[in-house]
C-alpha positions as CSV (number, residue, x, y, z in Angstrom):
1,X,105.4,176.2,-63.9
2,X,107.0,177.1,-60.0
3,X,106.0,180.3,-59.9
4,X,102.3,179.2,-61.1
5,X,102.3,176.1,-58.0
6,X,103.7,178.5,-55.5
7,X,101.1,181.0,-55.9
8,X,98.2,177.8,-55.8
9,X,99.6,176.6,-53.4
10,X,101.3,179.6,-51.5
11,X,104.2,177.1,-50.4
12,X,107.8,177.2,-50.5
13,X,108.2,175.9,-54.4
14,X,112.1,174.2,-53.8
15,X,110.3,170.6,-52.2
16,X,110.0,167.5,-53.1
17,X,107.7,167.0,-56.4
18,X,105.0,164.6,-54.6
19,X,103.9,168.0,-52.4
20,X,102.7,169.7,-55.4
21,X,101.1,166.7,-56.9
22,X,97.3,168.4,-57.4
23,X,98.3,171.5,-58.4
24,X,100.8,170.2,-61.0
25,X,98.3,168.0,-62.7
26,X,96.8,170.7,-64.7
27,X,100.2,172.9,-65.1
28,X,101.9,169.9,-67.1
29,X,101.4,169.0,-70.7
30,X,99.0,166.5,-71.0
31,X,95.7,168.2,-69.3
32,X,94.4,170.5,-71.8
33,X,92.3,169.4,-75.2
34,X,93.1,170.3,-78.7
35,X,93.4,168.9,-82.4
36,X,94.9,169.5,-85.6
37,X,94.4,170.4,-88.8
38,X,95.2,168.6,-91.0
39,X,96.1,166.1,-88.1
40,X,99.9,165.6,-87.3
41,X,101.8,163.4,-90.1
42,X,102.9,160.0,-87.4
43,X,101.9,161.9,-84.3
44,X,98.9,160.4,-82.2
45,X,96.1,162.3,-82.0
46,X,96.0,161.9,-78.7
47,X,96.2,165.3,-76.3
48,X,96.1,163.9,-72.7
49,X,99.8,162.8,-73.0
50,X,101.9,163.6,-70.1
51,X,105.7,162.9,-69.8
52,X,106.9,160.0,-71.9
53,X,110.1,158.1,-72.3
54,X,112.1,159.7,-74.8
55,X,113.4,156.5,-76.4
56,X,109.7,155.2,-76.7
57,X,109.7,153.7,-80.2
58,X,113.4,153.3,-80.8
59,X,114.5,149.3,-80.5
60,X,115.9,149.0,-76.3
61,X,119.6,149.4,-76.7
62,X,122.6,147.0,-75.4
63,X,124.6,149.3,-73.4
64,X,126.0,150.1,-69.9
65,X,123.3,152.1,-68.9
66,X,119.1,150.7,-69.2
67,X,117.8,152.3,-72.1
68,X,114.6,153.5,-70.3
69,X,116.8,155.8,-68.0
70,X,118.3,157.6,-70.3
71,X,115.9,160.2,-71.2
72,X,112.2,161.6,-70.3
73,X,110.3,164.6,-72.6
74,X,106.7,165.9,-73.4
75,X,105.6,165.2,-76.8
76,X,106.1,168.8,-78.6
77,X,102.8,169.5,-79.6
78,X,101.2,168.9,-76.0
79,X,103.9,171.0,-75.0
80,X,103.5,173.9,-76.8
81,X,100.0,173.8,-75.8
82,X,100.0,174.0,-72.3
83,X,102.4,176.5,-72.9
84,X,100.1,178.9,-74.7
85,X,97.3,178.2,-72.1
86,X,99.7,179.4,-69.7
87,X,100.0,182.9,-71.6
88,X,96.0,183.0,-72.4
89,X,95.4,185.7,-69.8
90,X,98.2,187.3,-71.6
91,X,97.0,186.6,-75.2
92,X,93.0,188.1,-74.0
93,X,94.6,191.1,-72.6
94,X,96.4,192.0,-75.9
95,X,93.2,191.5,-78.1
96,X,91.2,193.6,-75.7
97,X,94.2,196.7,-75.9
98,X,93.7,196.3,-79.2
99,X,90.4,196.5,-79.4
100,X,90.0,193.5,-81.7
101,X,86.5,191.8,-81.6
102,X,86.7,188.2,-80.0
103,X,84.7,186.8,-82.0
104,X,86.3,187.8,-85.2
105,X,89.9,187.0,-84.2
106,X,89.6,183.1,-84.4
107,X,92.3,182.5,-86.9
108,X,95.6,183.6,-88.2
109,X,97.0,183.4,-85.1
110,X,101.0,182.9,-85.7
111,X,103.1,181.8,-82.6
112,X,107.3,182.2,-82.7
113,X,109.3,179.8,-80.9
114,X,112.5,179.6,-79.8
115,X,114.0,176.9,-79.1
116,X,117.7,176.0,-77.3
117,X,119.6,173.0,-76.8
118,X,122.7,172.7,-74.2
119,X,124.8,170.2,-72.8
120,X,125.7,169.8,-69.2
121,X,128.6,168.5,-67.7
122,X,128.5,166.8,-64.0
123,X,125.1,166.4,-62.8
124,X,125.9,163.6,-60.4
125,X,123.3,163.2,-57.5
126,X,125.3,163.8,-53.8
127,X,123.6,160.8,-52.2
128,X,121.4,158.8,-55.0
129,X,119.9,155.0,-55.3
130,X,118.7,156.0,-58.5
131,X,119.3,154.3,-61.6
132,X,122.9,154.6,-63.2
133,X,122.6,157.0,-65.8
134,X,125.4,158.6,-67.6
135,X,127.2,161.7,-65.7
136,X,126.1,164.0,-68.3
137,X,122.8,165.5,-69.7
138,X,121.5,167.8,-72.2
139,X,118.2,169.9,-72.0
140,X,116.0,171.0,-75.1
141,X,113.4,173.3,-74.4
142,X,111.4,176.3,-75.5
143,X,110.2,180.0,-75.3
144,X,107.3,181.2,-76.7
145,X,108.5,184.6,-78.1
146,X,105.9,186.6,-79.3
147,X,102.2,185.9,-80.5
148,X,100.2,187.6,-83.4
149,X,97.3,188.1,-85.7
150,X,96.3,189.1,-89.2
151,X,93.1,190.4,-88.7
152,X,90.6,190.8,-92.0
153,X,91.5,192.9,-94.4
154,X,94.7,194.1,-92.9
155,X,98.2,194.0,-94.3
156,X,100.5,194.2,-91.3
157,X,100.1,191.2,-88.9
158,X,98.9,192.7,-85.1
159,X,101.7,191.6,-82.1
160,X,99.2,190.7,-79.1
161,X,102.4,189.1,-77.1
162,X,105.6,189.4,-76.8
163,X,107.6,187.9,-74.0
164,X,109.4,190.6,-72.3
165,X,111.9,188.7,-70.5
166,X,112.8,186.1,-73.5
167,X,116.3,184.9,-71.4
168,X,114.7,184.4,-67.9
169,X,114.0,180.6,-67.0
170,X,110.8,181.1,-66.2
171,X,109.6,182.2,-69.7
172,X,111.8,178.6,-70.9
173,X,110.1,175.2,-71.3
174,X,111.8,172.4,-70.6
175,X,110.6,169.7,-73.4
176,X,113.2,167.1,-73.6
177,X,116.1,166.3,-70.7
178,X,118.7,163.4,-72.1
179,X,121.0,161.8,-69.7
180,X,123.4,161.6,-72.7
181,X,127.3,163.6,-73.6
182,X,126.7,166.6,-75.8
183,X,129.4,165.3,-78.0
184,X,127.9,161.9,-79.0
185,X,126.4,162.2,-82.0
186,X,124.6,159.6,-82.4
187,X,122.8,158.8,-79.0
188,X,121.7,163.0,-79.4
189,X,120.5,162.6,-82.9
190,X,118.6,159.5,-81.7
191,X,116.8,160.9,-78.8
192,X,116.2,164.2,-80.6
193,X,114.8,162.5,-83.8
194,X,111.1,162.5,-83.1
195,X,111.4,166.2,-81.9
196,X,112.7,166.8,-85.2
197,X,109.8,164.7,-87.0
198,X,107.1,166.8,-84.4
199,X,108.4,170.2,-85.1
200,X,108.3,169.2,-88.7
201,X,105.0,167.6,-88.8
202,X,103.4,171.3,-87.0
203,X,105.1,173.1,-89.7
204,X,102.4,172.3,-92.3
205,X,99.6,172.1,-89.6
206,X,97.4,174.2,-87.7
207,X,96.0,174.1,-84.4
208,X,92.6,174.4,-82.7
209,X,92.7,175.1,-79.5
210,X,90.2,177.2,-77.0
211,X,91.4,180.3,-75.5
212,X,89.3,182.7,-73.8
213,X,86.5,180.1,-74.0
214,X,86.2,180.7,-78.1
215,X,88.3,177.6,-80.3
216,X,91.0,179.7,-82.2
217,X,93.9,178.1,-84.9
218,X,97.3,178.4,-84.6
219,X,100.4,178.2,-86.4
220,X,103.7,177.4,-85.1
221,X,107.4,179.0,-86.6
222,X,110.5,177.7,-84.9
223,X,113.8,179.9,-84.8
224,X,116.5,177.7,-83.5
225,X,118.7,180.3,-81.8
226,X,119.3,179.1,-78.5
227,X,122.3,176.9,-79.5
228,X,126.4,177.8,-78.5
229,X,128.7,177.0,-81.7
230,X,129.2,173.8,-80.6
231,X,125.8,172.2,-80.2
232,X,124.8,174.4,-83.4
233,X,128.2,173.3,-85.6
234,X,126.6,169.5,-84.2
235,X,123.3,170.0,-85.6
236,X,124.5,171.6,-89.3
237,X,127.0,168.9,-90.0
238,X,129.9,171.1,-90.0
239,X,133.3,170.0,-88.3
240,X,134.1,170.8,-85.1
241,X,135.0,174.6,-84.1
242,X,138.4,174.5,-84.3
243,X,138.5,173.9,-87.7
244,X,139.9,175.9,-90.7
245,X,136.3,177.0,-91.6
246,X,135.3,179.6,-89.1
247,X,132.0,180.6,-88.9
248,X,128.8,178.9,-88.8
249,X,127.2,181.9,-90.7
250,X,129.7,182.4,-93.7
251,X,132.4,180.4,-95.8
252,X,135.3,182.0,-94.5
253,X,138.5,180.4,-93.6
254,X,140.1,181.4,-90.4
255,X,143.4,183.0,-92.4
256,X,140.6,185.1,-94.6
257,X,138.9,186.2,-91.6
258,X,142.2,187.4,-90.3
259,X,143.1,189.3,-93.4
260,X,139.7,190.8,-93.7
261,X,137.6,191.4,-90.4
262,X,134.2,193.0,-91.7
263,X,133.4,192.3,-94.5
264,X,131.3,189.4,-94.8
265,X,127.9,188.5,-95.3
266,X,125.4,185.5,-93.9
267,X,125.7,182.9,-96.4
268,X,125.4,179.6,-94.4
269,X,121.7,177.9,-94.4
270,X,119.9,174.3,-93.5
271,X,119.5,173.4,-97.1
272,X,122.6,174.9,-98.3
273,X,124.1,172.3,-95.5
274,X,121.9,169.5,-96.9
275,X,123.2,170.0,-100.4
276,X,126.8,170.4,-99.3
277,X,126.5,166.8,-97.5
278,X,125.2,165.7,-101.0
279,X,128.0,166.7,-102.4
280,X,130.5,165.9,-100.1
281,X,128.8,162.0,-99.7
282,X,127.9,161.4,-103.4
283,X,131.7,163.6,-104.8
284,X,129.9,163.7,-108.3
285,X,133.2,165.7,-110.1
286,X,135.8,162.7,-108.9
287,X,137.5,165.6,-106.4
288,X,140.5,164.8,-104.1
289,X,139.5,164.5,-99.8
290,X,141.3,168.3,-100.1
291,X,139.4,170.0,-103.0
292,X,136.1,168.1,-102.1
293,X,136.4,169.8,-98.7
294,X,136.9,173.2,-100.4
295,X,134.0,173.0,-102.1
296,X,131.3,172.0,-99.5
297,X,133.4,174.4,-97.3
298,X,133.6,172.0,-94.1
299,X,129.8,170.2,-94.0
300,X,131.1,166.8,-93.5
301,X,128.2,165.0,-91.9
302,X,124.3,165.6,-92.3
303,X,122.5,168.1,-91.1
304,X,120.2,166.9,-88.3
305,X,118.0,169.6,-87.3
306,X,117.6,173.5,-88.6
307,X,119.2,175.5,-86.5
308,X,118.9,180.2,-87.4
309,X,122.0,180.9,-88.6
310,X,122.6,183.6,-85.8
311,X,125.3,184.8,-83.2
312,X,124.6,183.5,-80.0
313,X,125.0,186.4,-77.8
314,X,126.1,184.9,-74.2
315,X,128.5,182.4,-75.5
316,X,129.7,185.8,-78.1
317,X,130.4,187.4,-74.3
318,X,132.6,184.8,-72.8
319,X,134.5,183.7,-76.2
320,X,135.5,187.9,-76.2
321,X,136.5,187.8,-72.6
322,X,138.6,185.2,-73.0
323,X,140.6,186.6,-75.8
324,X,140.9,190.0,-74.1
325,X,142.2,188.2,-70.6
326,X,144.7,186.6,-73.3
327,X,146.1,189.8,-74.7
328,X,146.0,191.3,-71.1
329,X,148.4,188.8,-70.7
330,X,150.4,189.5,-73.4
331,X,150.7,192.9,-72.9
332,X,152.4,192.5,-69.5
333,X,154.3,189.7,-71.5
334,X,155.1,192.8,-73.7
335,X,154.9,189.9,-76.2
336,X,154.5,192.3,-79.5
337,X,158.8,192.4,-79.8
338,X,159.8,188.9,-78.2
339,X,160.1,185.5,-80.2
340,X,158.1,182.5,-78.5
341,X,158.2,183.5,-74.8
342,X,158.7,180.0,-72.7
343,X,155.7,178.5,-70.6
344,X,157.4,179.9,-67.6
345,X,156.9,183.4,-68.6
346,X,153.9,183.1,-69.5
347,X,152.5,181.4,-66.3
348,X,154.0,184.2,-64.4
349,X,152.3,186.4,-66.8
350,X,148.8,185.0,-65.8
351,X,149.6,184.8,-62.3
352,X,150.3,188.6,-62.4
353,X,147.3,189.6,-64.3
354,X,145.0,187.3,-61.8
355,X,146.4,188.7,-58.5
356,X,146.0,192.7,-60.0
357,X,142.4,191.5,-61.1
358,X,141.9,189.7,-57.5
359,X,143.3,193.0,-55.8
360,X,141.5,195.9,-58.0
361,X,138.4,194.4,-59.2
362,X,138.3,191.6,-56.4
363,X,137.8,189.2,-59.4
364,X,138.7,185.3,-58.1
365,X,140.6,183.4,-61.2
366,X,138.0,180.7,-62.7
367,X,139.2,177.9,-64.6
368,X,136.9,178.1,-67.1
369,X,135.6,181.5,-68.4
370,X,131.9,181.9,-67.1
371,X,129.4,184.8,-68.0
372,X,129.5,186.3,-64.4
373,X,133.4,186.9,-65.0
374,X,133.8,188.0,-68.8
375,X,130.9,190.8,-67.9
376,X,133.5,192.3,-64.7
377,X,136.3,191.5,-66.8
378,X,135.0,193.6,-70.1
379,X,135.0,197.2,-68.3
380,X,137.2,200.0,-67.9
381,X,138.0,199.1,-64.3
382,X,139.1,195.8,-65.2
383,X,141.5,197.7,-67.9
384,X,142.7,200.5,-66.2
385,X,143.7,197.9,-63.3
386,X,145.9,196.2,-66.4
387,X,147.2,199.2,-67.6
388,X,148.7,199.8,-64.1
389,X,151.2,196.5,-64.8
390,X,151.7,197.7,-69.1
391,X,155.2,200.0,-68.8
392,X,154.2,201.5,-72.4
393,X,152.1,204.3,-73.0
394,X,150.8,203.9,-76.4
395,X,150.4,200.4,-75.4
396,X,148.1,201.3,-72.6
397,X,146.3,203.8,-74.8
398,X,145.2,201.1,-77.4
399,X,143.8,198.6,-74.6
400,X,142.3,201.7,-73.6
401,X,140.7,202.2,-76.9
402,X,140.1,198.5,-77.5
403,X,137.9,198.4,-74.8
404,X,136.2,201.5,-75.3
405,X,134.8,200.5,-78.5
406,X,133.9,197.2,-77.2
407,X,131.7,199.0,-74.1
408,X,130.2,200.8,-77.6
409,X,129.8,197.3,-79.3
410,X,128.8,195.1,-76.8
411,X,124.8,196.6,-76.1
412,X,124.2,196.0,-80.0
413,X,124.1,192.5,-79.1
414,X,123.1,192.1,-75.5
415,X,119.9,193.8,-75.4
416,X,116.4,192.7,-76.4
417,X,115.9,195.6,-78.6
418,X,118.9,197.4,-80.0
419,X,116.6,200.0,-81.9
420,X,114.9,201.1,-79.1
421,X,117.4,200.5,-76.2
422,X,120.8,202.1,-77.9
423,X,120.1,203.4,-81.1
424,X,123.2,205.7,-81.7
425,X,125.5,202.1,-80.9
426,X,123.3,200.3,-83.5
427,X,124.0,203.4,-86.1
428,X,127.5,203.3,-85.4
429,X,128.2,199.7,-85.2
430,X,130.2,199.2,-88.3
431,X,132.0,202.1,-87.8
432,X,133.2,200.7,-84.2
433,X,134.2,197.3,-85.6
434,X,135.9,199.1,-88.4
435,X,138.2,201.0,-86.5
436,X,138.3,198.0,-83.7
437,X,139.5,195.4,-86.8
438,X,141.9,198.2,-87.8
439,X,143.5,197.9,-83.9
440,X,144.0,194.3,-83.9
441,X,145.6,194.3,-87.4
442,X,148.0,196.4,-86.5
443,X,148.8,196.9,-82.9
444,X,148.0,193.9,-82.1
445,X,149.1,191.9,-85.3
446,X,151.2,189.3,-83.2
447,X,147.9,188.0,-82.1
448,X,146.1,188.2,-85.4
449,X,148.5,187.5,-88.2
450,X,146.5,184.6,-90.2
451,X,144.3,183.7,-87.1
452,X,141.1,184.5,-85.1
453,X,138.9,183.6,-83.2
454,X,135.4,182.1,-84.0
455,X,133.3,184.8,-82.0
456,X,135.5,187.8,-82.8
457,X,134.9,187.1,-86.2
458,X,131.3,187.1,-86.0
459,X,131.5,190.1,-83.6
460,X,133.1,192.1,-86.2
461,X,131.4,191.0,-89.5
462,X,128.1,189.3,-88.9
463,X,126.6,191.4,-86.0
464,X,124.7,194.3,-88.0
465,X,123.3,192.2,-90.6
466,X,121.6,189.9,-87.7
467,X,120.0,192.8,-86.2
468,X,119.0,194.2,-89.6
469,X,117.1,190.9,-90.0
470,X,115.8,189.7,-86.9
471,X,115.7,193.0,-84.4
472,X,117.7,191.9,-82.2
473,X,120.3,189.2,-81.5
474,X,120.1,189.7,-77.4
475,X,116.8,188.1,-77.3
476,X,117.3,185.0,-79.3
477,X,120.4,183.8,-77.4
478,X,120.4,181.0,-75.1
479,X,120.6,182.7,-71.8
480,X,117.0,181.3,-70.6
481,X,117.8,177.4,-71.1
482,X,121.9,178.0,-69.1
483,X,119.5,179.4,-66.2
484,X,117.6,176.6,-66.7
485,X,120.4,174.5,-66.7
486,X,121.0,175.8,-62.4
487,X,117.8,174.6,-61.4
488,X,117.8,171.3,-63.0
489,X,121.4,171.0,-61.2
490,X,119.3,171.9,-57.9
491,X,116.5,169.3,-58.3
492,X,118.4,166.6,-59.2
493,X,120.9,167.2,-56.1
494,X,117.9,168.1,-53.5
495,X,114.7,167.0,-54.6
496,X,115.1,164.0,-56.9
497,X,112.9,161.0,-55.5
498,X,115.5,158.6,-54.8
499,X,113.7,155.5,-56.4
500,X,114.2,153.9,-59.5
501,X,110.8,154.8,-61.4
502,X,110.2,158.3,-60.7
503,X,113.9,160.1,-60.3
504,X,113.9,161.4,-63.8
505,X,109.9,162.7,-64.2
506,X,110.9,164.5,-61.1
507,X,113.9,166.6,-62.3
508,X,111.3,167.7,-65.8
């Protein structure tokens, strides 16, 4: 939407919304007609719908903070519309290369979306009178990732789109923005409700909209990807991600995962989840708390909203790079023959490790591991500046090797396109988390004996299947919304109108 005001209006785009009034009218949901068909099951037919309150409908609430602060959105299908006339240039540039006829290409148009969902902490205004709203917010929004057609008579469906940066935030749709904590339940699953009941609704509906001046149909798929373990282990009903159950993709328990690093395969889905809570609420075979947990495998509340059972690919970056900072530590520990070094040692363990990173690799210590510093961290500069403080050879040699075959790993998962952009990784992925898994059984067993971590797990078992399935885990991930994230952070400390009716239209 900025970069489509500033070139209208050729002005700075970071001011105050009021400036761009005119030219946003038509760039926000709400301007451009449409209808359904059939029409939308308890959706309003109504198209010119521009930001609502995202509590409309739900009963006002008796709490600390006014119910009609808490949360602004776009109804989903008005959304997703403005969204696609934003990309109709696009879409009548990819029928032309194709040489499809316009005329003939009015239906079987499919549309893939994906969508994300993050919580962020501290988004306090510097210098606010606006209205007292909690301290923390979560955005939902979404990308459209790719457009096709089945043309007459063909067999393979025709890509006319495809967004070629599907992680920046300009390609990433704000829809919904919740002045509400990640972690309560209840308030997120009440404000995300009728975007569940939307999204469901357009599943089993087309729509008719005009693009290029001829009224084509659409249909919608949604691929909820864009989700970190938390948000996603939220939204399946399973328990929280320290428990003894793992992974969100398979039924492994953290001691099996230990034992056996690879060999697992993507068993986890939305209605498996649904029956599981069946199961788990209704305990048909009389089971004890224990054995009933056992057998739904750690689904102990319902299933809100379908979420892909993927890998999320940023979060998959950070969760390695924190592990590997830890076992940098404890290889200058030398912690693989001592018993239960004190907290002293260890602290002067960490300090070591930050000042060699602060002197090599001019890496500052952060307190919590960001993107920025688990990519510096995960290179052979950042590992031959540990090796410099590891007194063992063979021990330096296996961080060496550690590392290597991460470098090899790590593109499988990062890119857009793994086939394309480093095939020979792809082709020996398994092979690299093979030997990797063989590493940390045995040179490293102090660290792995009966325990891993959630995303080395998934790193080492689940990532080849994903790409077999969807082509590519890279583009899926949830990198667009966490950019998003910044400029939402920036509006609401610079540009927010500082009265009590428009403060939260302003920072959609």
């Amino acid at each position: 939407m900025y970069r489509t005001v500033k070139a209208t209006s050729g002005r700075q785009i970071f001011q105050p919304l009021h400036t761009l009034r005119a030219a946003e009218k038509e760039l926000l949901p709400g301007y451009h007609p449409f209808e359904w068909q059939p029409p939308l099951k308890s959706v309003s037919t109504s198209c010119h719908v521009g930001i609502i309150d995202g509590l409309s409908g739900w009963i006002a609430s008796v709490d600390d903070s006014p119910a009609d602060t808490v949360t602004r959105r776009f109804r989903y299908d008005v959304a997703l519309v403005s969204a696609l006339k934003d990309l109709e240039e696009d879409i009548m540039e990819g029928l032309r290369e194709r040489g499809l006829e316009d005329s003939a290409c009015t239906s079987g148009f499919s549309v893939m979306i994906k969508e994300s969902c993050d919580g962020m902490g501290d988004v306090s205004e510097k210098h606010g009178g606006g209205p007292a709203v909690p301290e923390k917010a979560v955005r939902f929004s979404f990308t459209i990732m790719s457009v096709s057609i089945q043309a007459e008579g063909e067999d393979e469906a025709i890509t006319i789109f495809r967004e070629t940066k599907p992680n920046s935030e300009m390609s990433c749709k704000p829809l919904c923005l919740m002045f509400v904590d990640e972690s309560d339940h209840e308030t997120l699953t009440g404000v995300l409700g009728p975007v569940v009941a939307e999204r469901n609704a357009m599943k089993h509906s087309r729509l008719i909209l005009s693009v290029g001046g001829l009224s084509r149909s659409f249909r919608f798929h949604f691929r909820g990807t864009g989700y970190d373990e938390k948000m996603v282990r939220e939204m399946e009903g399973l328990e929280a991600s320290g428990s003894t159950y793992i992974c969100t993709l398979c039924d492994s328990t953290r001691a099996e995962a230990s034992q056996n690093m690879t060999l697992h395969s993507v068993t986890r889905s939305h209605d498996e989840n649904l029956e599981r809570y069946e199961l788990w609420r209704t305990n048909p075979h009389s089971e004890s708390a224990e054995e009933l947990r056992d057998r739904v495998k750690g689904v102990s509340a319902k299933p809100f909203m379908e979420t892909q059972p993927t890998l999320d690919a940023l979060h998959c970056d950070i969760g390695n790079a924190t592990e590997f900072y830890k076992i940098f530590q404890d290889e200058i520990g030398e912690v693989y023959h001592k018993a239960n070094p004190s907290r002293e040692q260890r602290r002067s363990w960490r300090a070591a490790l930050d000042k060699q990173l602060r002197k090599k690799m001019k890496l500052k210590p952060v307190m919590r591991m960001n993107g920025n510093y688990a990519r510096k961290l995960m290179t052979r500069e950042a590992v031959e500046a540990v090796c410099e403080l590891v007194c063992s050879e063979e021990r330096q040699e296996a961080l060496r090797e550690l590392m290597g075959l991460y470098i090899q790993m790590k593109p499988v998962w990062r890119s857009t396109c793994p086939a394309k952009e480093c095939p020979d990784q792809l082709c020996r992925y398994s092979f690299n988390s093979q030997r990797f898994a063989e590493l940390l059984s045995t040179v490293f067993k102090y660290r792995y004996d009966g325990k891993i971590t959630n995303y080395l797990h998934k790193t080492l078992a689940h990532v080849p299947e994903i790409v077999e399935r969807d082509g590519s885990i890279g583009a899926w991930a949830s990198e667009g919304n966490e950019s998003g994230n910044k400029l939402f952070r920036r509006f609401r400390k610079m540009n927010a109108r500082q009265s009590k009716t428009f403060e939260l239209e302003d920072v959609l």
